[in-house]
N, C-alpha and C positions, 0 to 999 in steps of 0.2 A: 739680251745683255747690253750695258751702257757701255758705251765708248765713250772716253774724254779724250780729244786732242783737236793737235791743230787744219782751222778748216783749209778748202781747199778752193776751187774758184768755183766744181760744180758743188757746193756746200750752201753759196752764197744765197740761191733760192730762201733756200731752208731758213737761212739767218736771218733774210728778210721778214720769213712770215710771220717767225716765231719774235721777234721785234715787232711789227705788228701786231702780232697778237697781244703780245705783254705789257708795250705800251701805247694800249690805241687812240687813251686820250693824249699823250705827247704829240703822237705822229699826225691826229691829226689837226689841236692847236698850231702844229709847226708848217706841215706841207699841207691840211686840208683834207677831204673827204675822199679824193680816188687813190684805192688800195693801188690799184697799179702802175700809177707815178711814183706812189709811195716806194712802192718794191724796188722800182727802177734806180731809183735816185740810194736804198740804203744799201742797193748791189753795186753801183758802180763807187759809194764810197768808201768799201773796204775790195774791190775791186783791184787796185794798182799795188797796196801794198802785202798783200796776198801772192798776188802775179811773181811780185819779186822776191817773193821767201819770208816773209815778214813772219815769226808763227805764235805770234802773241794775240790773234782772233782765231778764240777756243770754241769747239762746237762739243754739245751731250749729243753722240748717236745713240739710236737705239731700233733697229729692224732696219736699217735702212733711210730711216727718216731723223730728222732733225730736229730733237725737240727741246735746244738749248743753246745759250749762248753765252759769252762773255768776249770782254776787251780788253788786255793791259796797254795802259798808256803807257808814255810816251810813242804815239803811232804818226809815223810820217808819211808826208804825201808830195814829190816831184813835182815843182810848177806844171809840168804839164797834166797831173793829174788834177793839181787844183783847178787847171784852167775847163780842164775837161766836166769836173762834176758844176762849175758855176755856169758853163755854158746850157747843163745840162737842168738844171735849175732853173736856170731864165727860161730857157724853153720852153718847159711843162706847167710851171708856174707864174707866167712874166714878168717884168721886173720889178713892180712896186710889191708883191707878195717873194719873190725871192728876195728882197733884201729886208724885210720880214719875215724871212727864216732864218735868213741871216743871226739877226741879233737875238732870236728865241735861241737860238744855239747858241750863241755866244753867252746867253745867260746860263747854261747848263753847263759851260765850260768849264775846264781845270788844267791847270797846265805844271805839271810833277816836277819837283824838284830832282835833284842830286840821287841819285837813290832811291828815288820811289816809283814802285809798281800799283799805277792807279786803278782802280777796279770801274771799268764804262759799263754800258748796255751789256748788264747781267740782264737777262730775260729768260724766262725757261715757259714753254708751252698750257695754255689755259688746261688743257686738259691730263697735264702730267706734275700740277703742281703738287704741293706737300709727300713727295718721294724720294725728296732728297740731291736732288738733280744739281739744284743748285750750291748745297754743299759741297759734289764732287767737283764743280767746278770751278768754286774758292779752293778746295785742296790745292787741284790741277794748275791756277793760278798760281800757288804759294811755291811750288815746286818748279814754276817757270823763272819765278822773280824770283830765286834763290841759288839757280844754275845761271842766270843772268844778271849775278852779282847784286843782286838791288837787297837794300837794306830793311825796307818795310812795302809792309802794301796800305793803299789808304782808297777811301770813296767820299761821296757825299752821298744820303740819303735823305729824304723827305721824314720830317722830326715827327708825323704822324703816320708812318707807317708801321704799325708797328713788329706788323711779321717779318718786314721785311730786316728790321734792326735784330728781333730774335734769331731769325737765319744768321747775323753779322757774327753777333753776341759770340751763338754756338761755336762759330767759325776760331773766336779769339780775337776779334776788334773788341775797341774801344772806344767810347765818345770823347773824344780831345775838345773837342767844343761846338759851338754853336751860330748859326749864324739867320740873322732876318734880313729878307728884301721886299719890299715892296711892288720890286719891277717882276718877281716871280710868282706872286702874290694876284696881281694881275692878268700874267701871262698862262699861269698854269694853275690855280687857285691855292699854290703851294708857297705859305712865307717864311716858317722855320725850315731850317737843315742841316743835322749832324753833320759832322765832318768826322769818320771813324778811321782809326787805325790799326795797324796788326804790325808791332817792329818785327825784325825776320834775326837775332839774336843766337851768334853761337851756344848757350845753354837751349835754344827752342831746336837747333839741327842737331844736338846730343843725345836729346829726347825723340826726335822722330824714328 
């Protein structure tokens, strides 16, 4: 049976792999080839604000195992956790490729306005895809961002993916617009990308 809720700090493994898994070409244009710096470095940064109750990093259980994730933004992290994940970044990666992951993340970046529940690192397990998983876990999301006052949810996707926009569609996003870069074009061989949304509209909670 799937479980949808919020993870927990032994969860984080799981979040890791299954982020690995989903996006292997991301994780490793960003940090490179070893799985297990990779792990390290995506455990300790949801890591701190997990610790402190944060329960907007949603996990899909199911037997036990972990085979799903998602993010709502706005997620915050204490100077000292910042300090903690860049120390730990220099480290495993040293410092001319840590501040080359730097700005590959900072190209993926979003930073939510007023009101809005941004949807990050949806990933759901290579071998558990087209089951629905990730539906429950936009539901799960919409039901967070709606008890946590927020007015719409939104993401960015990649303008050729297209299953992954039919997953949105089904969800109840929309394509508000569009956008090219060249610098992601580059980085990740990706230059279009929706910008979708789902308002969260007293007539849509009269109907749930």
């Amino acid at each position: 049976m799937l479980q949808i809720r919020p993870a927990r700090l032994a969860d984080l493994p799981g979040v890791a792999a299954v982020l690995q898994d989903a996006f292997s070409d991301k994780m490793r244009a960003i940090f490179g080839k070893d799985r297990a710096k990779i792990a390290a470095l995506l455990e300790l940064l949801y890591t701190g604000p997990v610790r402190r109750g944060y329960d907007g990093v949603l996990v899909a259980e199911r037997g036990g195992r972990i085979i799903g994730t998602l993010v709502v933004e706005p997620i915050y992290h204490t100077p000292e956790e910042n300090r903690a994940f860049e120390s730990l970044v220099t480290r495993e990666l040293g410092l001319l490729r840590a501040l080359r992951a730097a700005f590959m993340l900072w190209l993926l970046g979003h930073q939510p306005a007023s009101g809005e529940a941004y949807i990050s690192d949806l990933g759901v397990a290579s071998d558990c895809q087209g089951e629905g998983v990730a539906g429950q876990l936009l539901a799960y999301a919409e039901q967070w961002a709606r008890e946590h006052g927020r007015t719409r949810l939104t993401l960015w996707v990649a303008a050729d993916n297209a299953r992954a926009i039919h997953v949105y569609e089904r969800a109840g996003f929309a394509i508000v617009r569009t956008r090219a870069s060249w610098l992601t074009r580059l980085a990740y061989g990706i230059r279009r990308w929706h910008f979708m949304e789902k308002p969260l509209t007293d007539s849509d909670t009269s109907q749930a």
